[in-house]
N, C-alpha and C positions, 0 to 999 in steps of 0.2 A: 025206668029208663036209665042205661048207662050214663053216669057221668063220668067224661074221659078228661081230666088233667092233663095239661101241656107247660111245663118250661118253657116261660117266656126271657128271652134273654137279649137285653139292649145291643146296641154295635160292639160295645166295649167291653163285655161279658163274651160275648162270642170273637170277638178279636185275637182273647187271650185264650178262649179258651182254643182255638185253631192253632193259634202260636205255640201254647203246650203240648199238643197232637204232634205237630210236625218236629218238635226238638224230640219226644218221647219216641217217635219212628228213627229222626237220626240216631240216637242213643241206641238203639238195636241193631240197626245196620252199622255201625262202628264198631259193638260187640262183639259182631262175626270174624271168625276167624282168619274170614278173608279179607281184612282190614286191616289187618295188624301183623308187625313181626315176632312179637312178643304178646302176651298174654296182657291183657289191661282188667281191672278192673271197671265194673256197673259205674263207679262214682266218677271217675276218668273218663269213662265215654259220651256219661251224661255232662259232664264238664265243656270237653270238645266240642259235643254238639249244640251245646247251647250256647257256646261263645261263635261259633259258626252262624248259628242263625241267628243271633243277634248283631254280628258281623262286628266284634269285639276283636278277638285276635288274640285275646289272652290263652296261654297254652301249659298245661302242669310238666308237658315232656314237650321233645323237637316234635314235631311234626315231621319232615323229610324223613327221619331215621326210624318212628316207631311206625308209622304209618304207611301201609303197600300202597299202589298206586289207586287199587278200588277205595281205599279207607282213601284217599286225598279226592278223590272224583265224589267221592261220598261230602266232604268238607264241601267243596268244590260249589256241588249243589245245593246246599241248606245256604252259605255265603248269597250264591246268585239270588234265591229265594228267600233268605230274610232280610235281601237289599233293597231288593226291587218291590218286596213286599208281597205277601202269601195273597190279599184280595186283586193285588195287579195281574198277579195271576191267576187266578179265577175269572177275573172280567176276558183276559186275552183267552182261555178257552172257549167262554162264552160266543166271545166275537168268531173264533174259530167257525164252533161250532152253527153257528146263525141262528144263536137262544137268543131270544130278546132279556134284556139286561132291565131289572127289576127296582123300585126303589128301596128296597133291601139292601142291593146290592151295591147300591148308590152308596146307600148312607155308610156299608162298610168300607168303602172304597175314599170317600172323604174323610171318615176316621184316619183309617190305616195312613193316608198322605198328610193328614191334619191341615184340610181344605176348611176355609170358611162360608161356601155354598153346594148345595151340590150340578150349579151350573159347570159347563165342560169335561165333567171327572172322568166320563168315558174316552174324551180326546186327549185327553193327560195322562193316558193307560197308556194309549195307543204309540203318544209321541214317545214316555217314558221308554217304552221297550223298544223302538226304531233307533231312537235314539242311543238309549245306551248299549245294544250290540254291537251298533255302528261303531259306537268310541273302541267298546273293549276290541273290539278287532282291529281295529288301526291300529291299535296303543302293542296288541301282541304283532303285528308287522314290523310297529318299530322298535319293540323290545331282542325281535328274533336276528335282526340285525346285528345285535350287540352278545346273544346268549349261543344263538347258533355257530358260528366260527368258535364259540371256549366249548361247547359242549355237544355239537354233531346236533343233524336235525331234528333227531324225535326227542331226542331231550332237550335241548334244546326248545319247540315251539310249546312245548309242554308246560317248559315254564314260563315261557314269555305268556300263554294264555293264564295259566294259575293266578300270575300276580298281577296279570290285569284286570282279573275280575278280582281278586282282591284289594285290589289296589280302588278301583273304579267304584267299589260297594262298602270303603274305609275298613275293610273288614281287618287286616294287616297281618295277617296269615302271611308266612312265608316259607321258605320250602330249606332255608341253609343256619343252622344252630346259630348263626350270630346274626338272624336276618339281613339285613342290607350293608353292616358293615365295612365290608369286601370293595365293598363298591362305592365309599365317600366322596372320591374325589371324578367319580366317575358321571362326564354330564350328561348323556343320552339316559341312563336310570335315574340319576337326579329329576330331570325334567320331566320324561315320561312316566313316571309313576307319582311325580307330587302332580301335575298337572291332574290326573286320574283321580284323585281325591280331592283334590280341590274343584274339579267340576261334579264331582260326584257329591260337594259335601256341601255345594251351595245350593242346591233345591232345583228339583224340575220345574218349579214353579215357574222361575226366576228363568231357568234357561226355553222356556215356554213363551214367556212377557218375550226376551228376546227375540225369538222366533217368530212372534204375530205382530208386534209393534215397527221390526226395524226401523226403532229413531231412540236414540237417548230421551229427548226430550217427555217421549211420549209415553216414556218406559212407568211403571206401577211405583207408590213410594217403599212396596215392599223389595222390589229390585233393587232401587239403588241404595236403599240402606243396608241392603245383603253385599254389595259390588264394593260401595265405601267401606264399608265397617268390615270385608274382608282383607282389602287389601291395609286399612290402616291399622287395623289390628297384627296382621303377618310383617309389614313392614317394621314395625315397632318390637315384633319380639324378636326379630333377624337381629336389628341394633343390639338390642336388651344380651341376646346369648351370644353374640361375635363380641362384644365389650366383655361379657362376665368371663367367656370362658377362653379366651384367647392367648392367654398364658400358661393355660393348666396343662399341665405335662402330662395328665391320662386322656386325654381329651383331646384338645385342640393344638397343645405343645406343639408337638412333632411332625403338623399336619405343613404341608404349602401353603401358601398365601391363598390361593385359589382353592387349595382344599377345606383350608379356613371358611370361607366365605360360601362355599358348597353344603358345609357341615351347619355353619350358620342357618341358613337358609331353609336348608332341609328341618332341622331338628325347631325349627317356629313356625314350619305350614304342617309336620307333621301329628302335632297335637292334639292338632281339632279334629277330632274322630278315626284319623288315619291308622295308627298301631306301630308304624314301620320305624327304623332307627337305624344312624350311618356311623352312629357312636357309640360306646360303650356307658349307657345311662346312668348305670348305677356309680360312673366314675364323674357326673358331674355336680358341680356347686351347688350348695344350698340354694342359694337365689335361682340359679338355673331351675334347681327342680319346682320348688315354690313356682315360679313362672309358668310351665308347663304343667303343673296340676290346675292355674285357675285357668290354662286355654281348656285343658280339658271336660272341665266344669262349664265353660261358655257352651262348646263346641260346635256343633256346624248350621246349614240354616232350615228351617222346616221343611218339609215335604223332599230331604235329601236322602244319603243311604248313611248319614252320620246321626249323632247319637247329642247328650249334652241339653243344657238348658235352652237353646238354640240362640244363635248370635243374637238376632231381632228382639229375642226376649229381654239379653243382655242390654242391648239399645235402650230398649227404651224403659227399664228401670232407670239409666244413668241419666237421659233426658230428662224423664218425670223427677229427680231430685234435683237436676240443675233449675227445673222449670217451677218447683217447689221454693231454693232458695232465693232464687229471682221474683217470689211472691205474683205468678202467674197465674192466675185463676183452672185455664186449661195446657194444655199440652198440644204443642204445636211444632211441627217436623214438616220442614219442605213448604208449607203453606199448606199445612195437612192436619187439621183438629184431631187429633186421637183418641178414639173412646174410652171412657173410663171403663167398663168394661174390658178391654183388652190391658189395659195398666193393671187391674184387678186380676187380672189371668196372667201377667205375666208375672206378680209378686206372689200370685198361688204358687204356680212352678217352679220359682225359684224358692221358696220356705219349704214346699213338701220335697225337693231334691234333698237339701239341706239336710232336712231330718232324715229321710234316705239315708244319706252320706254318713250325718253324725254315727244313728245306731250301729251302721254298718264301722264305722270307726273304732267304736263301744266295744263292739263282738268281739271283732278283731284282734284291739288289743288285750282280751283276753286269752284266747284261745293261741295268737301267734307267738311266739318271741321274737323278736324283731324292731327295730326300731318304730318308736310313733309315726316318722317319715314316711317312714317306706310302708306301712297300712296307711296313710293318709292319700299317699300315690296311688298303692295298690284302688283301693274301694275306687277313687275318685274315674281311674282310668274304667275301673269296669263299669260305673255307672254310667259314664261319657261312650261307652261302649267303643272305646278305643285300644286297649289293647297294649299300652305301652308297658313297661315292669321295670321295677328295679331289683329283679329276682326272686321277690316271694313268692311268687305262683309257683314254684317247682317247689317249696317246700312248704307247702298249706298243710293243715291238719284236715282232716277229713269235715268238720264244724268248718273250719275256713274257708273249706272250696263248696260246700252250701252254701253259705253269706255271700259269696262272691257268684257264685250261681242265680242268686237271688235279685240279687245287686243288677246284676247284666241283663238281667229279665226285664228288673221294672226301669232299669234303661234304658234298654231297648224301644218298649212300646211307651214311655213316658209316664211322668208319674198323674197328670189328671187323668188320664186314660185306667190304670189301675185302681184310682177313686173310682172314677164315676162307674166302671167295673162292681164295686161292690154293694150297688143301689144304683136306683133311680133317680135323678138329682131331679125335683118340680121345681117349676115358679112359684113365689110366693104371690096369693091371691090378694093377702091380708095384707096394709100399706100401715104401720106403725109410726107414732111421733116421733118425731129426733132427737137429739140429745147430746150437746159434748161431752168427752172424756178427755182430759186431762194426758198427755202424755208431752215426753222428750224430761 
């Protein structure tokens, strides 16, 4: 009797491995000739696409300049698809097609959104994609207002759609050598394209609880810790960078009072996963940058198109040690017990980032010349799968733009997901004695 062997492979084994498939097809269709205006190499195209579908934003050359319009439609799509997520779109052909939806498909579908049941996941497909065409096309309505008179209509709506699905999926792709720039002082791009990552980077979850609750009160404690700790976290760095950098003559010097305050603003919500910049990065303060490396390491909130340890995680570490030094027994938010378990999940993902980070720091500064700074920015922003630079991506070593390839990968799908990716994680059956250890 034949015995047939099969590959059995977890959510998270087949999560990545679908996520390597689809970057390894973008890398070929970006290869073609019909993508490019110039000749790129294998290691560049694989670069592109995997900062695309990771919806990072980091880029070794312009985009607008090396790239035809099929190589940007080609970006274009791998962004929408590794925003909204490769299994989102499997369940929506499914639904197309009238296949019944599987709990296979379940369980990749609450992976891929980093759900803690697989109750509603099919309706969280559904609203995710309603949802977000609906924004991106409003958002390109009211960008074309602003693009169309400087630049006629088909160029014109072309980019008002580009950068709002950019914009909308924190991917931070953008189509002009000095990205947004141009346009500092300018408030219809200021608004419409932070608002676009900013609802894009607080979780469908959260804009879902919205949607079926209609009440504050009645709203999830995962909501309003996303809503607070977004806005008090942006409000604080708007202060933090309108103080640091409001005299600095490459920067902010020269700007208006209102441009001041625009640049501000912008350059504290655009960290958190976003990519995009109205300033010339690499010309601000130390403090400034330090600032915007740890939004970028926080970054946006689960089940969003951003990237990052996610806010929530960030929460309630700080909780759990205020609630530590107050000699608390449990952890308690809202009138809300917090599982130790989830306390335990969120100091997994914040130590295996870390180490992430650190080696990727390691690599780095070997292989680049460049300041420690600026690899400490570079790594941080591609694992935050944000996109920002203070220049070194255009001059990476070939070693470089691998670590940093690498980097945005296990960004992207998060670092427990690439653990438990390389096994099976069981229950322990066996219940062992206790024992202090001595630490602090």
């Amino acid at each position: 009797m034949k015995n047939n062997k099969y590959i059995k492979l977890n959510p998270s084994q087949l999560l990545v491995l679908v996520f390597g498939v689809f970057i390894i097809l973008g890398t070929i269709l970006l290869k073609l000739p019909i993508s490019t205006h110039t000749s790129i190499t294998w290691l560049d195209a694989l670069f592109t696409s995997t900062s695309a579908m990771t919806v990072t934003g980091l880029v070794v050359f312009d985009t607008g300049t090396v790239y035809t319009t099929f190589g940007e439609v080609v970006i274009l799509c791998l962004i929408q698809t590794g925003g909204l997520g490769i299994m989102s779109f499997a369940v929506l052909i499914f639904i197309v097609l009238g296949r019944k939806i599987g709990m296979k498909e379940r369980l990749l579908v609450q992976q891929a959104l980093n759900q803690t049941s697989l109750g509603g996941v099919v309706n969280l497909v559904k609203y995710l994609f309603i949802f977000s065409f609906s924004i991106e096309l409003i958002a390109m309505m009211l960008l074309s207002f602003r693009w169309v008179p400087e630049y006629g209509w088909g160029k014109g709506l072309y980019y008002s759609l580009f950068h709002s699905v950019s914009a909308f999926n924190n991917a931070g792709f953008g189509l002009w050598p000095d990205n947004l720039i141009g346009y500092v002082g300018d408030p219809v791009v200021n608004i419409v394209i932070s608002l676009l990552f900013i609802i894009g980077g607080i979780g469908f979850t959260v804009l879902l609880d919205f949607k079926s609750k209609r009440s504050l009160k009645r709203l999830s404690l995962h909501t309003k810790l996303m809503v607070w700790g977004t806005l008090c976290i942006n409000v604080f760095a708007m202060l933090a960078i309108f103080l640091i950098e409001y005299g600095n003559p490459h920067t902010f010097g020269l700007l208006s009072f209102g441009e001041k305050i625009w640049a501000s603003y912008f350059q504290a919500v655009a960290p958190r996963t976003a990519g995009f910049n109205t300033v010339d990065l690499a010309a601000l303060k130390e403090p400034t940058i330090l600032l915007i490396i740890i939004l970028m390491f926080i970054g946006a909130g689960s089940a969003s198109t951003g990237g990052g340890i996610k806010l929530t995680t960030f929460i309630l570490i700080i909780f759990s040690v205020l609630s530590f030094i107050r000699g608390r027994e449990d952890l308690v938010i809202g009138r809300r017990t917090i599982k130790e378990r989830l306390i335990v999940k969120s100091l997994a993902i914040t130590v295996v980032s870390l180490l992430f980070v650190v080696v990727g720091i390691f690599i780095l500064s070997i292989t680049e010349k460049a300041p420690l700074l600026y690899i400490f920015f570079e790594v941080v922003s591609a694992f935050g799968t944000v996109g920002l630079t203070l220049g070194l991506t255009y001059s990476l070593t070939p070693i470089g733009k691998l670590v940093i390839i690498v980097i945005m990968f296990l960004g992207k799908l998060g670092p427990l997901t690439m653990v438990y990716s390389l096994g099976n994680p069981k229950k322990e059956k066996i219940k062992y004695p206790s024992e202090d250890v001595l630490t602090g």
